[in-house]
C-alpha positions as CSV (number, residue, x, y, z in Angstrom):
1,X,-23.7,6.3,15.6
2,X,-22.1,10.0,16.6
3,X,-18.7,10.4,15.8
4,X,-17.6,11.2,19.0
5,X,-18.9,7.5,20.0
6,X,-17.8,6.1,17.4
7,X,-13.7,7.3,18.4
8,X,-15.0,6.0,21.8
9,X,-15.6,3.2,20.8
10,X,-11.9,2.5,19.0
11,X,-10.2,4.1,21.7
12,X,-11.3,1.4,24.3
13,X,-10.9,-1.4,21.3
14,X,-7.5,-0.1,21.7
15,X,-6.5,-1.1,25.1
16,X,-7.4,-4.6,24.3
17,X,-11.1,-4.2,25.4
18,X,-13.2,-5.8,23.3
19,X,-12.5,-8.5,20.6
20,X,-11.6,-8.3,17.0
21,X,-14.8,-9.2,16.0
22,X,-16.1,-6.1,17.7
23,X,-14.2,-4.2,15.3
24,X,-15.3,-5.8,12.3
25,X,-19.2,-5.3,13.1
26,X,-18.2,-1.3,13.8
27,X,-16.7,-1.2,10.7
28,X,-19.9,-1.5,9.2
29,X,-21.6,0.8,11.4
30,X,-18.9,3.4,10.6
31,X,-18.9,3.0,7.3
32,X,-22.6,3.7,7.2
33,X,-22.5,6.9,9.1
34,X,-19.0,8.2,6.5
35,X,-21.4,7.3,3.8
36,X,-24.2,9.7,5.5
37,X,-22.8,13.0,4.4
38,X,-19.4,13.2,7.0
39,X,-16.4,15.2,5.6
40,X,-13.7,13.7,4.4
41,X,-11.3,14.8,7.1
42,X,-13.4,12.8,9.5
43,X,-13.1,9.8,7.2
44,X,-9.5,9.8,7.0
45,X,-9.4,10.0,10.4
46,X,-11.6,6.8,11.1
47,X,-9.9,4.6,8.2
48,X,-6.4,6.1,10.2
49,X,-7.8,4.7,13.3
50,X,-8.3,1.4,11.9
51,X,-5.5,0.8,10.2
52,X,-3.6,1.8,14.1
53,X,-5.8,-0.8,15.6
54,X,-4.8,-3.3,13.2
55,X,-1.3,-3.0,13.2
56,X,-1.4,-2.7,17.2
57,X,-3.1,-5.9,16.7
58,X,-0.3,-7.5,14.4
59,X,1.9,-6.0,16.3
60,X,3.2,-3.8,13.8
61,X,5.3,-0.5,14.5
62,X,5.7,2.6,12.3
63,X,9.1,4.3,11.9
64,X,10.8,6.8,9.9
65,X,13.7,6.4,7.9
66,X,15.6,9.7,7.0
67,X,18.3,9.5,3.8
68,X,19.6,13.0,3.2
69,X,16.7,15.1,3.3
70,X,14.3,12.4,2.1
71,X,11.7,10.5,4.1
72,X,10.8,7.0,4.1
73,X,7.9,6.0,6.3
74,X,7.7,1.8,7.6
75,X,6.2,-0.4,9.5
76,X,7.8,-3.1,10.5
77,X,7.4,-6.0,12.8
78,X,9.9,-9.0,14.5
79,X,13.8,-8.8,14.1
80,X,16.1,-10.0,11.8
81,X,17.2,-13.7,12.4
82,X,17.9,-16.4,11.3
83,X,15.6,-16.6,8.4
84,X,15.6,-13.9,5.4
85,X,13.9,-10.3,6.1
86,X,10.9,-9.6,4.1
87,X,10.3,-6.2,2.3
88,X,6.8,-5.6,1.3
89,X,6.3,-3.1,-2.1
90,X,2.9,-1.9,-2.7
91,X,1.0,-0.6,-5.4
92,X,0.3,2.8,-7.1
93,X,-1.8,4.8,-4.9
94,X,-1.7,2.4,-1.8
95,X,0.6,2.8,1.2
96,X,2.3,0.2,3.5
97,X,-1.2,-0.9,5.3
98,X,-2.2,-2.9,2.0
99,X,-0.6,-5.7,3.8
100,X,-2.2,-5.7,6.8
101,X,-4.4,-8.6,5.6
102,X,-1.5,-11.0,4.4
103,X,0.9,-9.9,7.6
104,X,-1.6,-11.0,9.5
105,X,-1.1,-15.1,8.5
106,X,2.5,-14.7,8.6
107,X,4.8,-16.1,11.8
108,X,5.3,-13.8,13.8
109,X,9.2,-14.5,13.8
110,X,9.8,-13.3,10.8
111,X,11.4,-9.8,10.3
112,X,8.7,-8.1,8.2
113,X,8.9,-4.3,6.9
114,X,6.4,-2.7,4.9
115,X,7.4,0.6,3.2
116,X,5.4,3.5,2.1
117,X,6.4,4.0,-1.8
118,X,7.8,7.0,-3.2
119,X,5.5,10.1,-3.7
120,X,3.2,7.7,-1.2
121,X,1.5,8.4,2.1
122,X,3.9,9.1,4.6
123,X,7.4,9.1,2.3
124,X,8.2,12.2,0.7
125,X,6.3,13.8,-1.8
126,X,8.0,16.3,-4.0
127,X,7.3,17.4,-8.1
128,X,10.9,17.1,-8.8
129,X,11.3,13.6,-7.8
130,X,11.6,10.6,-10.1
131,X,8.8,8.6,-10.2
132,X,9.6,6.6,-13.3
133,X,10.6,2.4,-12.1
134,X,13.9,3.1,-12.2
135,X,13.9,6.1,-10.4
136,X,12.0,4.5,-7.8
137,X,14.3,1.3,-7.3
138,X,16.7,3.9,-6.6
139,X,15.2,5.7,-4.0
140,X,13.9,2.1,-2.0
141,X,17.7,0.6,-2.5
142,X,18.6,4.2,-0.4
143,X,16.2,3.3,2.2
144,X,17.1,-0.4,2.2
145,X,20.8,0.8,2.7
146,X,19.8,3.2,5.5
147,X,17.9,-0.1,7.3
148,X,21.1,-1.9,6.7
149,X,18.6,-5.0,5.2
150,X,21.0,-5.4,2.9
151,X,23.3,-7.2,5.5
152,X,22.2,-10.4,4.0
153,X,20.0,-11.5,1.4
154,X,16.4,-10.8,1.8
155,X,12.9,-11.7,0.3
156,X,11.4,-9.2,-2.0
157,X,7.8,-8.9,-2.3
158,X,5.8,-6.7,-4.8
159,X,2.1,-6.0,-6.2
160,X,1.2,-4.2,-9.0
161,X,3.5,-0.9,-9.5
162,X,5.6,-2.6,-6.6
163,X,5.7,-5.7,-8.2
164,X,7.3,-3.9,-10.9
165,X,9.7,-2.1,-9.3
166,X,10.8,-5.3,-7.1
167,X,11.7,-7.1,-10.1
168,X,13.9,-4.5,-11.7
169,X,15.1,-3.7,-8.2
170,X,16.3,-7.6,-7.9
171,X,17.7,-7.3,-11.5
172,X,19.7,-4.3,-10.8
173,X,20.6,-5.9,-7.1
174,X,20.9,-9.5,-8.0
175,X,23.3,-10.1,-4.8
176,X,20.8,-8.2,-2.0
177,X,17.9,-11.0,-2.8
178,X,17.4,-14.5,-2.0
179,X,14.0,-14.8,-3.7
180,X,11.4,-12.8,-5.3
181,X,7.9,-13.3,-5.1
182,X,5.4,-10.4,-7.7
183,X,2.0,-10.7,-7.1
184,X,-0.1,-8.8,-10.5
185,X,3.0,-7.3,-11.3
186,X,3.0,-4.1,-13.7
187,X,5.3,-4.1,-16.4
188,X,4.7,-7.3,-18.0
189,X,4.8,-7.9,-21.7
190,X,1.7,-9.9,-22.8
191,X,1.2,-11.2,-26.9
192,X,-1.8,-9.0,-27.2
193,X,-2.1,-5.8,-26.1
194,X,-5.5,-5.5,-24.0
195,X,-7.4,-2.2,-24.1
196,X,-5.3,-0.9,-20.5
197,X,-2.3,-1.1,-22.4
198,X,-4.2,0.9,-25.3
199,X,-5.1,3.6,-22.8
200,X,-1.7,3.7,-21.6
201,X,-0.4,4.2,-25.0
202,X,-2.7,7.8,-25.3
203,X,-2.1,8.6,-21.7
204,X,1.5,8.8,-23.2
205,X,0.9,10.1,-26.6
206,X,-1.3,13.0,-24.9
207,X,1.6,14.5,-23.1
208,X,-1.2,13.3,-19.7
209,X,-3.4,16.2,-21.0
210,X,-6.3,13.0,-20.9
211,X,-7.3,12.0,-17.3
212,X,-5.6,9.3,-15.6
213,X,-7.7,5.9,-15.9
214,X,-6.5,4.8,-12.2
215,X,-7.3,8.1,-10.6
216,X,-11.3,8.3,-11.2
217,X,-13.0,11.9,-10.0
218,X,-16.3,11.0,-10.4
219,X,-18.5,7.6,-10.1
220,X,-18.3,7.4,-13.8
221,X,-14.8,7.5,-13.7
222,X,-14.7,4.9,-11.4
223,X,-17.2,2.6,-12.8
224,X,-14.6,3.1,-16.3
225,X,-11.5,2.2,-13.7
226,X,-13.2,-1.0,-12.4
227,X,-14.2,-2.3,-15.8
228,X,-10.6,-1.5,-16.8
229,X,-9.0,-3.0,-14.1
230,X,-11.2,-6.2,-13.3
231,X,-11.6,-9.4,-14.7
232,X,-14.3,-10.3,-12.6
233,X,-16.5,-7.5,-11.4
234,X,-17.6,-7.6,-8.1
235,X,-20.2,-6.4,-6.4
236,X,-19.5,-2.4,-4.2
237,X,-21.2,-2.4,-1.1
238,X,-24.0,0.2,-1.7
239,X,-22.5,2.5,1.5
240,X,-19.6,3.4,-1.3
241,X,-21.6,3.9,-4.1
C-alpha cells in the first residue's frame, strides 16, 4: 500500500465512510508498509492520523490550556455535571491518547479530560523545568486551576509515573478529590527491592551518565526494557521487530 493511499484511505474513514473495523484491518496494512523501510516522519504522521480518527470517533476534542507562558495540551470530552469530572494522568513517555482504549467503554456523560504530562507531547517542553513528582503535581494543580476543575471535587486517575504523581497530587490537595483510582502506580515501596529498583539506584548513583532503562536506542536495549518491565512477556508482532 502507497502512502498516498494509505492517507486516502483515513481521510474518507474520517467523514464517517467506512466502519471501525475498516480501520482496524488498515492498521495492519499500515503497519506493514512503516515496517518496510518508511521514515520516521511519515510514521508519526500515520500513528497521528490514527489517534485523530479515534478520538473523532470517541468524540474527543483537543485543546490548549495556557498558564503564564506555559502550555498544557488536553483532550477532553462531555461537560461537567452532575457526577464528578474525571482527569486522566499518564505515564512516562506516553501522552493523553494512552486512554483512548479505556475512554472508549466509559458513558459518554461523563466529563472526561486527558492531559498531556509535563515535558510530554504537546505540553511544554523546557530543560529548566521541574520534572521531579513534586514539581510535576505543581504544574498539573496550575492547569487544573486554569480548567477551573477544581470547582468541585473530582476523580483522579493515574498509571505508572501518573499514577504517582496523582497520589501525591491527592495528598497535597486532599479537598480537590472525591476518589482516587492508580493503576501500576510508580513510587510504591515494596519489602524487597526487585532488580528495577536496583537499576534505579545506579541510574542515580551514576549522576545518569548510564543509559536510561525505559528509553531503549537499540533492539537490545529494548529487549533489556521489556524483560525489566514485564512480568509476563508477550509476544511483538514481527512488523516491530
Amino acid at each position: 500500500m502507497s502512502h498516498n493511499k494509505a492517507l486516502k484511505t483515513f481521510l474518507l474513514l474520517l467523514k464517517g465512510k467506512s466502519k471501525m473495523e475498516t480501520v482496524k484491518e488498515q492498521n495492519t496494512h499500515l503497519s506493514l508498509h512503516v515496517a518496510e523501510g518508511d521514515s520516521e516522519r511519515k510514521r508519526n504522521r500515520i500513528y497521528q492520523f490514527l489517534n485523530r480518527y479515534w478520538r473523532r470517533t470517541l468524540g474527543l476534542q483537543v485543546r490548549y490550556a495556557d498558564c503564564g507562558g506555559y502550555r498544557f495540551c488536553y483532550s477532553y470530552r462531555g461537560k461537567p455535571g452532575f457526577r464528578p469530572s474525571i482527569l486522566m494522568l499518564h505515564g512516562f513517555s506516553a501522552h493523553k491518547d494512552t486512554w483512548l482504549t479505556m475512554v472508549k467503554y466509559l458513558p459518554k456523560h461523563l466529563h472526561i479530560l486527558c492531559v498531556d504530562m509535563p515535558g510530554h507531547e504537546g505540553t511544554t517542553r523546557t530543560n529548566s523545568e521541574d520534572y521531579s513528582i513534586q514539581g510535576q503535581v505543581k504544574r498539573i494543580h496550575q492547569f487544573v486551576e486554569n480548567v477551573r476543575l477544581n470547582r468541585k471535587p473530582f476523580h483522579l486517575v493515574g498509571t505508572s509515573m501518573g499514577g504517582n504523581v496523582a497520589g501525591v497530587y491527592a495528598a497535597s490537595f486532599p479537598s480537590e478529590i472525591c476518589s482516587i483510582t492508580l493503576i501500576c502506580p510508580a513510587g510504591i515501596r515494596y519489602p524487597c527491592e526487585t532488580k528495577f529498583d536496583n537499576h534505579l539506584q545506579d541510574l542515580e548513583h551514576s549522576h545518569y551518565t548510564l543509559s536510561i532503562p525505559l528509553i531503549p536506542s537499540t533492539p537490545e536495549e529494548m529487549e533489556d526494557m521489556l524483560r525489566l518491565c514485564s512480568h509476563v512477556r508477550f509476544k511483538i508482532p514481527q512488523q516491530v521487530e
